[in-house]
C-alpha positions as CSV (number, residue, x, y, z in Angstrom):
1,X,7.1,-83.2,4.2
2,X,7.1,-80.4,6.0
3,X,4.9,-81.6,8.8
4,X,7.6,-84.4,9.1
5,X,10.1,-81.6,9.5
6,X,8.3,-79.2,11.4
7,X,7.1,-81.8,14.1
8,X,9.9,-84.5,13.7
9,X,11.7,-82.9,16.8
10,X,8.9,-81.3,19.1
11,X,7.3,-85.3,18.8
12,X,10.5,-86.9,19.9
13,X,10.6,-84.6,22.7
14,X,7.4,-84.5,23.7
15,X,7.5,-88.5,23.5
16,X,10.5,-88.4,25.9
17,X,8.8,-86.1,28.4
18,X,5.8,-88.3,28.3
19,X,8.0,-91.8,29.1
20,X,9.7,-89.4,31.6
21,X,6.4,-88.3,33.6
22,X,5.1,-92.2,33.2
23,X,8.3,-93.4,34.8
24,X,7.9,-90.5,37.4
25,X,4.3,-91.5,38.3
26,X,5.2,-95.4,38.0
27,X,7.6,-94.5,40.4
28,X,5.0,-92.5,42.7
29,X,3.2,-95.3,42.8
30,X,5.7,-97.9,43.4
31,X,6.8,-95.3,46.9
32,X,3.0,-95.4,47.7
33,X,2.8,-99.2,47.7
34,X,5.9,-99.1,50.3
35,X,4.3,-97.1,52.4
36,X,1.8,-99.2,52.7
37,X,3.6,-102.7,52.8
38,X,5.6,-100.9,55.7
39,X,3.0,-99.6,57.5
40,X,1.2,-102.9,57.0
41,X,3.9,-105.0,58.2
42,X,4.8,-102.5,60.8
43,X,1.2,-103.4,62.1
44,X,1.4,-106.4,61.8
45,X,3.8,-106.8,64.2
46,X,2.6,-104.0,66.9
47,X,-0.7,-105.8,66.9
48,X,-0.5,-109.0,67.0
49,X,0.2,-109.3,70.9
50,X,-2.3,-106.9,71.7
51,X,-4.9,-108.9,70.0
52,X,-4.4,-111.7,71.3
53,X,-4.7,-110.4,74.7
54,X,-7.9,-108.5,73.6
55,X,-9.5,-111.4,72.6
56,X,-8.3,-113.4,76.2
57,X,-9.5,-110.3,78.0
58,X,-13.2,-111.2,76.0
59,X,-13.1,-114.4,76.8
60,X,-12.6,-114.4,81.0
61,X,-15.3,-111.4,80.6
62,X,-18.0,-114.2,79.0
63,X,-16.3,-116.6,81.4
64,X,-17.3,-114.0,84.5
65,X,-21.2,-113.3,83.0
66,X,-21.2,-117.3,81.8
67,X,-24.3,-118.3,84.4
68,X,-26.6,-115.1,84.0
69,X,-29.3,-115.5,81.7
70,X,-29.3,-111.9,80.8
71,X,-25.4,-110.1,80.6
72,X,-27.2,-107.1,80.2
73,X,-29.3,-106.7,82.7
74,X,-26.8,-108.3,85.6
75,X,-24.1,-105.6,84.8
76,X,-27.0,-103.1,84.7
77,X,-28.3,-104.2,88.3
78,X,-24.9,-105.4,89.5
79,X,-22.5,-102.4,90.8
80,X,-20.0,-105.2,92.0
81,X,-20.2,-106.9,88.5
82,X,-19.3,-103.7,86.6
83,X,-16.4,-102.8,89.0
84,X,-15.2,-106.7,88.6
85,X,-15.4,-106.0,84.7
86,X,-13.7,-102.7,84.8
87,X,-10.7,-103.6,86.9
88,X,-10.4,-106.8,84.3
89,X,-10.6,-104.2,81.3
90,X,-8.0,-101.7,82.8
91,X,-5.5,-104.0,82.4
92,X,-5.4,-103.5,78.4
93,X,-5.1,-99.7,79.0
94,X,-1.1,-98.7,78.2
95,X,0.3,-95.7,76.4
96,X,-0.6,-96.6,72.9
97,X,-4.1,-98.4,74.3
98,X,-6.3,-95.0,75.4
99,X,-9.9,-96.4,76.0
100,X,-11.2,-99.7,76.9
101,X,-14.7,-100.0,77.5
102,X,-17.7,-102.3,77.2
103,X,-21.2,-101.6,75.0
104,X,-24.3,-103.3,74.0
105,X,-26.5,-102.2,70.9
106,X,-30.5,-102.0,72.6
107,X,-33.5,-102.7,71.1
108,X,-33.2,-99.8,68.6
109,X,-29.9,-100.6,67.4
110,X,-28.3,-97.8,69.3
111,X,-25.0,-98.8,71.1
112,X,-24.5,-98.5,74.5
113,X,-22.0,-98.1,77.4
114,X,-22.3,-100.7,80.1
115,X,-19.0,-100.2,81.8
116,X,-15.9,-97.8,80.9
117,X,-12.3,-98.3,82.3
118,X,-11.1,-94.7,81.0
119,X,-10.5,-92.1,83.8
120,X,-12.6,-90.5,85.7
121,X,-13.0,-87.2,84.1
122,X,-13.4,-88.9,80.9
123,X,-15.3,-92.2,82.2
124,X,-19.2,-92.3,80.7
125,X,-21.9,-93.1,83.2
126,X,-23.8,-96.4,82.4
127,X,-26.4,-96.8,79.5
128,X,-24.8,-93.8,78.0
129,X,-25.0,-93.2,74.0
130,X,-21.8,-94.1,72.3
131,X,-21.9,-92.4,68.7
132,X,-20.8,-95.0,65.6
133,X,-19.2,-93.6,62.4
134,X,-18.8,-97.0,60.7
135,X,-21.6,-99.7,59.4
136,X,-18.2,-101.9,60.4
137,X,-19.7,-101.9,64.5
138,X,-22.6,-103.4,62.8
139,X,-20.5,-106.8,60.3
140,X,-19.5,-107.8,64.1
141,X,-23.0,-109.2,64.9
142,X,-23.2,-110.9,61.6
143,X,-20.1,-112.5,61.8
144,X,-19.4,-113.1,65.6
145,X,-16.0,-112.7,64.9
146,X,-13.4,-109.3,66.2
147,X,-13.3,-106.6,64.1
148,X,-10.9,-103.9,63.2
149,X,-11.2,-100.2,62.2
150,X,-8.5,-97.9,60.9
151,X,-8.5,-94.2,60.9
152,X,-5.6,-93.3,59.2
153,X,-3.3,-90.3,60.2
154,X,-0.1,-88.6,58.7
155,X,2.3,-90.3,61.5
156,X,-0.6,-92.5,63.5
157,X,-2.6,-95.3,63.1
158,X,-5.9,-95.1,65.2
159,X,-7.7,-97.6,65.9
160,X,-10.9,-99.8,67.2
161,X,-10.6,-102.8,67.8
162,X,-14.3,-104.9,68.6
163,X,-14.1,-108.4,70.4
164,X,-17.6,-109.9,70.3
165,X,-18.4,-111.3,73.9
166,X,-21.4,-114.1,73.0
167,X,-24.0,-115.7,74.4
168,X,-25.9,-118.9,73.3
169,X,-23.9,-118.0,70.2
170,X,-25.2,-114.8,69.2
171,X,-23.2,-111.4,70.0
172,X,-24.2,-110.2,73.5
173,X,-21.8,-107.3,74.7
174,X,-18.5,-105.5,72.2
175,X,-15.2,-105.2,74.0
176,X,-13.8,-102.4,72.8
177,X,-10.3,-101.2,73.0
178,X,-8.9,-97.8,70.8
179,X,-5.6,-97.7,70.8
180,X,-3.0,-95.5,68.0
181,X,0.1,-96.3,66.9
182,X,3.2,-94.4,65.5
183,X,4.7,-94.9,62.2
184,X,8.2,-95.4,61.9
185,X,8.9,-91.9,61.7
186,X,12.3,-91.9,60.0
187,X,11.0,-94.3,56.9
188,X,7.7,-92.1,57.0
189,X,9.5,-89.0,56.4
190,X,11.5,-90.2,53.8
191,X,9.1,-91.7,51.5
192,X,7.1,-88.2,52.5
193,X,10.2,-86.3,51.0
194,X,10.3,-88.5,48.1
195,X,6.6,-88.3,47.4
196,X,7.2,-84.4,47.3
197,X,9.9,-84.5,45.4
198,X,8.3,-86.5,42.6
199,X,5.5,-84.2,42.6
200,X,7.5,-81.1,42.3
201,X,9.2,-82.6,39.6
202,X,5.8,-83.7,38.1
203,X,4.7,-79.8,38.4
204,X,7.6,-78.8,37.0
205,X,7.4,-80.9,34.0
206,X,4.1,-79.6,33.5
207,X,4.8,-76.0,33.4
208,X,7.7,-76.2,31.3
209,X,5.9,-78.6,29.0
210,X,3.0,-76.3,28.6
211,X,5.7,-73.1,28.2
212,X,7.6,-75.5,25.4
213,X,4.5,-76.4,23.5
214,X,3.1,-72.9,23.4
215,X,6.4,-71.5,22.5
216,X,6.8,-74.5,19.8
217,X,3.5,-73.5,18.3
218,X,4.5,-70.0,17.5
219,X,7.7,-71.0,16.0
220,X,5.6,-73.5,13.9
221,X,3.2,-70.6,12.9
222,X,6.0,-68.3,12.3
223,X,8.1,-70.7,10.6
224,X,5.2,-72.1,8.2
225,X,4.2,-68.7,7.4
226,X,8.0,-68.5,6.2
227,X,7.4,-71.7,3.6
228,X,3.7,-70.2,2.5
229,X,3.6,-68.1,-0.7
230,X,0.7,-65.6,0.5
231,X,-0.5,-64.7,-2.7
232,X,-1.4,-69.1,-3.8
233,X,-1.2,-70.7,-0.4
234,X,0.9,-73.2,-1.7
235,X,4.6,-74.1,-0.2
236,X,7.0,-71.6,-1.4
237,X,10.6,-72.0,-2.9
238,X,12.0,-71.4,0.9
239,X,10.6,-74.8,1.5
240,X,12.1,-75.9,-1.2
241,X,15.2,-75.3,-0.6
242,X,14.9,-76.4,3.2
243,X,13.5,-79.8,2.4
244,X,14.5,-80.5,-1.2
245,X,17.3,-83.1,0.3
246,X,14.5,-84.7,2.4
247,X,12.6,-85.9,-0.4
248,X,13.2,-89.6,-0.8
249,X,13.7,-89.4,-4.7
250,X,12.8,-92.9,-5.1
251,X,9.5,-92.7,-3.9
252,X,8.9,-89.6,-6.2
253,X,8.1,-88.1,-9.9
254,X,9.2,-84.4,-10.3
255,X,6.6,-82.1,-12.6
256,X,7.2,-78.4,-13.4
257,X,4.2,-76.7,-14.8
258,X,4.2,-73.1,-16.5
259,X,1.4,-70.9,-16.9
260,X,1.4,-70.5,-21.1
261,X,1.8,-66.6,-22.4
262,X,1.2,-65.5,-18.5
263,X,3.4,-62.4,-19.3
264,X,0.9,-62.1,-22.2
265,X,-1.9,-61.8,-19.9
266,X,0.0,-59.2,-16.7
267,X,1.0,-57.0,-20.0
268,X,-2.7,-57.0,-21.0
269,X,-4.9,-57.1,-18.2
270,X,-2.5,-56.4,-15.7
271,X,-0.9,-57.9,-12.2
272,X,-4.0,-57.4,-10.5
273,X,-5.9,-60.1,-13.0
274,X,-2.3,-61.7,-13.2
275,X,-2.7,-62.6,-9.5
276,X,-6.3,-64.0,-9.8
277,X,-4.6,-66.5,-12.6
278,X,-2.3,-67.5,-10.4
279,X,-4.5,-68.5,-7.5
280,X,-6.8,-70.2,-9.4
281,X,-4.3,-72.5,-11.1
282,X,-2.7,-72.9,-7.7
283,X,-6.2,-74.1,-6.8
284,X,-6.6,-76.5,-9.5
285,X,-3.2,-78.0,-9.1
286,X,-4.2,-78.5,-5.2
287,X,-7.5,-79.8,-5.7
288,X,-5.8,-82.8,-7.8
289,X,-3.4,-83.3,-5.4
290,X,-3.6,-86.4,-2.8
291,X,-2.7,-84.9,0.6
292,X,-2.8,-87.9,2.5
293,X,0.4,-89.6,0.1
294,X,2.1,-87.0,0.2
295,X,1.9,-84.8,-2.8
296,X,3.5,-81.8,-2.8
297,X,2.8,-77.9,-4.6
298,X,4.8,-75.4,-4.8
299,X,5.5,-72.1,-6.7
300,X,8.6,-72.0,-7.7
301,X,8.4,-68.6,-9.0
302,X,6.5,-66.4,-10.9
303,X,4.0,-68.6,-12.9
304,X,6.3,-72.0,-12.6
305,X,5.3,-74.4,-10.1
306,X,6.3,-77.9,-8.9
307,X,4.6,-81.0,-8.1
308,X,6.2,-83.5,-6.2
309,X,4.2,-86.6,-7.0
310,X,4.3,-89.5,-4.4
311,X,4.6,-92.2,-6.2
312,X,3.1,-95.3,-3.8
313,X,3.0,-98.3,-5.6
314,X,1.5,-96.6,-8.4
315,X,3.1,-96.7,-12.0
316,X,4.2,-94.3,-14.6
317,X,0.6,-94.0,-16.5
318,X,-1.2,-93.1,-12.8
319,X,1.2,-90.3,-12.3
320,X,0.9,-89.0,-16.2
321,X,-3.1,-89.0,-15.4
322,X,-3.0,-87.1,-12.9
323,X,-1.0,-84.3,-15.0
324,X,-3.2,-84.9,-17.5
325,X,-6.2,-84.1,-15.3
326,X,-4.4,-80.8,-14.4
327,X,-3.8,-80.1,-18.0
328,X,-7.3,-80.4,-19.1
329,X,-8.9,-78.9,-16.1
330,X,-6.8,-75.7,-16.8
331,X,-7.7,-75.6,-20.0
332,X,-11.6,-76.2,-19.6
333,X,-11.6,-73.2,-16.3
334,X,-13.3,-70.1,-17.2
335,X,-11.0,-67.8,-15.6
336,X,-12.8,-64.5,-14.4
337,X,-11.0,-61.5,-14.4
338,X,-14.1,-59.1,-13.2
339,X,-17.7,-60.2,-12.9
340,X,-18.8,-60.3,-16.5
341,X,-15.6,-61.3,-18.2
342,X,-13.3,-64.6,-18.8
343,X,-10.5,-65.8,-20.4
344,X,-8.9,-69.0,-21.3
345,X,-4.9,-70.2,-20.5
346,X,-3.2,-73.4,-20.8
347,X,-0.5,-74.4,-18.9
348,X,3.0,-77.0,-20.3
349,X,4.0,-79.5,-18.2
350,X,7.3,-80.9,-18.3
351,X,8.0,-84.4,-15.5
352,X,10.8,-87.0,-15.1
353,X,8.8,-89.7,-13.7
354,X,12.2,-91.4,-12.2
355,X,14.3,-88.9,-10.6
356,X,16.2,-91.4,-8.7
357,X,18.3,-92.0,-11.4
358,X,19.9,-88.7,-11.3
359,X,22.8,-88.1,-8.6
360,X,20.6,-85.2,-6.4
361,X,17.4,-83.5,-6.5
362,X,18.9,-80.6,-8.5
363,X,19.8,-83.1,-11.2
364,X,16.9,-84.6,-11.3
365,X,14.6,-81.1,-11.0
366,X,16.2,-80.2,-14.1
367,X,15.4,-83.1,-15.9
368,X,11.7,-82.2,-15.0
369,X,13.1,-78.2,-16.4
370,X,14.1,-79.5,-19.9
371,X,11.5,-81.4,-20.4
372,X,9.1,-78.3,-19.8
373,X,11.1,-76.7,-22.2
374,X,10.5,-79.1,-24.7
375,X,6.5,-79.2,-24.0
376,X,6.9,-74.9,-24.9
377,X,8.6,-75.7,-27.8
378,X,6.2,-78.2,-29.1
379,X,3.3,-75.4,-29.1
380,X,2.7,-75.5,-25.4
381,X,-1.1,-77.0,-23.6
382,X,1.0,-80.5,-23.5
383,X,3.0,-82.8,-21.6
384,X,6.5,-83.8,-22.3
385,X,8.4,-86.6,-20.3
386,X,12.3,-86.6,-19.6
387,X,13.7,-89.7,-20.7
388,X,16.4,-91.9,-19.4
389,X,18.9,-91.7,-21.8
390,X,18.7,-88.0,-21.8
């Protein structure tokens, strides 16, 4: 009961914030995957022109080198040839298409330039090493078909795009084109903004979450400490009182025990020793208890405490066994009072095993009251049960 009343709230809570951050990152997610179908379709549409004319550029290129045995070789030997390639290539250069150029991979798969249409201060001479960072420049010879490669910026798309120029139908010479492309800046920014602003919110989340549950931990520790009885480590008549209304009577049996002639023993032997009786019957009672149904200890004050008895779907003669077994374990305990000495106590038990039938808890509590009054007045060590018609 109490951990139902501590933690009902801080779980409800905590399960809103966690449906909250789920819908948040669902929602990061879903913004993500626009991105991407816009900047896919956005592609889409910028490239497929410029393909096209890639691919025609490839193909009067083979058409050109068509009657030379070795394409290599004839541009390599051929100054005329590589200009007549060149000028054809420049035609693909625009403002979004920087480099066209044409390579061949030699003998020891290392690609090569064979003719460049870029500038002249940024031109490479023939044969010239051209540096690969993808195995990609490599699928095009195994499947003769063009090739593309993304390098993906915050606001550009850069790009290399391979046309395969063959011959006797294996891959001869790459026509290569890089070009970039802009994003729509307007869409990009906005589902920039509200990827940021998800993730701030996210953050926040967190830190507060963390602050709650730290702060909710201490008020649990504090506020536990407040239903503990220090001296038996059993729930205390503050709980009690705060939860008494929470107790689904039905579902319940109501026992008050009473340590027998325990002012008896504090007049005697004195608080100290009266204290060690205490905790040890607190223990007993708490060892017979089942914690996972339910049951419930408390002291209700001075040597009186009270078991609330979960009743499950077990009858009348489980719940007066398990007083019994309190009962007789009491009476059996060799209770040490210093390291050489015992002594023996008995405690009365009075229960109403159906405390539904009263109109409250305090009703039906006292039932459980009278009847340990009867069990003390029937020579104590015993078990008395309230009856109905009482």
């Amino acid at each position: 009961m109490l951990k139902i009343n501590l933690f009902r709230n801080t779980k409800q809570k905590i399960t809103s914030s966690i449906f909250f951050v789920i819908f948040l990152i669902f929602s990061l997610y879903q913004i993500i995957q626009v991105e991407k179908k816009v900047t896919q379709d956005m592609f889409e549409i910028s490239t497929v022109d410029l393909f096209q004319i890639t691919q025609n550029n490839a193909a009067i290129i083979q058409k050109i080198l068509e009657n030379n045995d070795n394409y290599i070789q004839k541009i390599q030997k051929s100054l005329h040839l590589q200009n007549k390639i060149e000028e054809n290539i420049k035609l693909l250069i625009t403002n979004n298409i920087k480099y066209a150029y044409i390579l061949y991979k030699d003998k020891k798969d290392k690609f090569r330039f064979l003719v460049d249409a870029s500038a002249p201060n940024e031109k490479a001479f023939i044969n010239q090493k051209f540096d690969i960072d993808s195995p990609l420049w490599f699928k095009v010879y195994k499947t003769k078909k063009p090739q593309l490669i993304k390098h993906e910026y915050l606001k550009t798309l850069s790009l290399s795009y391979i046309v395969p120029i063959l011959k006797d139908d294996s891959v001869e010479l790459l026509l290569v084109i890089d070009f970039s492309l802009k994003k729509v800046e307007t869409i990009n920014d906005i589902i920039n903004l509200m990827k940021k602003g998800i993730i701030f919110i996210l953050l926040i989340i967190l830190i507060f979450s963390v602050i709650f549950i730290y702060q909710k931990i201490n008020y649990n520790k504090v506020k536990k400490s407040a239903f503990i009885d220090t001296l038996t480590n059993v729930y205390n008549r503050n709980y009690l009182q705060e939860n008494q209304d929470n107790f689904n009577l039905k579902e319940y049996a109501i026992a008050v025990i009473d340590i027998d002639h325990f002012k008896n023993v504090n007049d005697m032997y004195g608080h100290n020793v009266g204290d060690i009786i205490l905790r040890e019957t607190a223990k007993i009672i708490s060892n017979t208890i089942r914690i996972d149904n339910n049951d419930v200890v408390i002291r209700y004050g001075g040597e009186e405490f009270i078991m609330m008895i979960h009743k499950s779907q077990k009858n009348q003669e489980f719940i007066l066994k398990i007083l019994n077994r309190i009962l007789k374990t009491v009476e059996e305990n060799q209770f040490f009072i210093s390291p050489t000495k015992c002594i023996n106590i008995t405690v009365s038990i009075g229960v109403n095993l159906e405390p539904n039938k009263a109109q409250n808890f305090t009703s039906a509590f006292k039932k459980a009251d009278d009847a340990l009054y009867k069990a003390k007045n029937s020579g104590r060590n015993n078990i008395k049960v309230s009856l109905i018609q009482e």
